[in-house]
N, C-alpha and C positions, 0 to 999 in steps of 0.2 A: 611698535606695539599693536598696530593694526595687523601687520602679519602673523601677529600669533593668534589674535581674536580670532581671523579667520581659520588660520589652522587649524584650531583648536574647538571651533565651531563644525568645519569639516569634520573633524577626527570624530566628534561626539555625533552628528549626524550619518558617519560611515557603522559607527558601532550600531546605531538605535535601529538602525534599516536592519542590519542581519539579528536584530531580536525579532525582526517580524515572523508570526505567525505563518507556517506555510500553506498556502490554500488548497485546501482537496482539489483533487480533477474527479467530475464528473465521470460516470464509464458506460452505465447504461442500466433505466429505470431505476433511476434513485441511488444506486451503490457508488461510492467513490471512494479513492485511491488517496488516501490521506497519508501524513505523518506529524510526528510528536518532531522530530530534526532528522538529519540524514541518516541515521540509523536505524530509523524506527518508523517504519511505512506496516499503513494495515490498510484496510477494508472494511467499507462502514456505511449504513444506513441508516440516516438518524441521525439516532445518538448513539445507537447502539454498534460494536463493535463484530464484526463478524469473521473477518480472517485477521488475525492478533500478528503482533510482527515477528519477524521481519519478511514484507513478501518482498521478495527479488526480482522474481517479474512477473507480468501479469497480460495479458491478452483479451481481449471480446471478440465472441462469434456469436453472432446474432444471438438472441439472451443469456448466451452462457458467459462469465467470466473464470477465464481459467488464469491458475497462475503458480509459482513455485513459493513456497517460505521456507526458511531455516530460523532456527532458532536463534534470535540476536545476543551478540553479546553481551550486551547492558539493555535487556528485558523493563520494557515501561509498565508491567504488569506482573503479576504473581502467581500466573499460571504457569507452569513452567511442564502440565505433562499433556500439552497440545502437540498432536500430530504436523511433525515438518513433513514437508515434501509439496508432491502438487497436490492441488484443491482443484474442486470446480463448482460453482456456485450457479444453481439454474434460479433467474433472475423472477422466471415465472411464478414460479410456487415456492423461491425462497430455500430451496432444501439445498444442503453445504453436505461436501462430500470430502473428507479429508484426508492426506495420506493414501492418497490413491495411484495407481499405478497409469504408466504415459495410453497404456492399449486401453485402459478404462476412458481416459479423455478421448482418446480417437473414436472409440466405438460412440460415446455420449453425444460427440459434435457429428455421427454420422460421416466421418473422417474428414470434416471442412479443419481441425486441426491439428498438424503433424508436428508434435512438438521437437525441434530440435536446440533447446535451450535448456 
């Protein structure tokens, strides 16, 4: 009987760990790299929501953060006619650039980056 309590103790403590909430990463000047579960990674300061998901991946060069999103396919929001592709976010003044092209990120970063992702 003692081996099932524990198992079943384990079991129910294996479950309650992977409801844990995922902790944003930090990226630079306030913006972080959140998500809702593995599907659904956005971009956020605050509270507020700034690249919607899903980014795929994402990079910092000195206050820029650049990165890619596609359009996820179970959307944790009801926007659905935001620009996929890369972004680039100047962290300075805040202004998001969306659906832009890889030689717009190269020239923005002063070619510190060459995206090959």
């Amino acid at each position: 009987m003692i081996n099932i309590t524990k198992t079943l103790g384990f079991f129910i403590l294996l479950v309650l760990s992977a409801c844990k909430d995922p902790n944003p990463q930090l990226l630079v000047n306030g913006y972080y790299l959140s998500s809702t579960n593995a599907s659904n990674t956005y971009v956020t300061k605050g509270y507020e929501v700034i690249i919607h998901s899903d980014v795929v991946h994402i990079e910092v060069v000195d206050h820029f953060i650049i990165g890619k999103r596609h359009l996820p396919e179970r959307p944790d929001h009801n926007e659905l006619d935001i620009a996929e592709g890369y972004f680039i976010i100047d962290t300075k003044n805040g202004e998001v650039s969306l659906g832009v092209d890889k030689s717009v990120v190269f020239n923005s970063t002063n070619g510190k980056c060459k995206i090959d992702w």
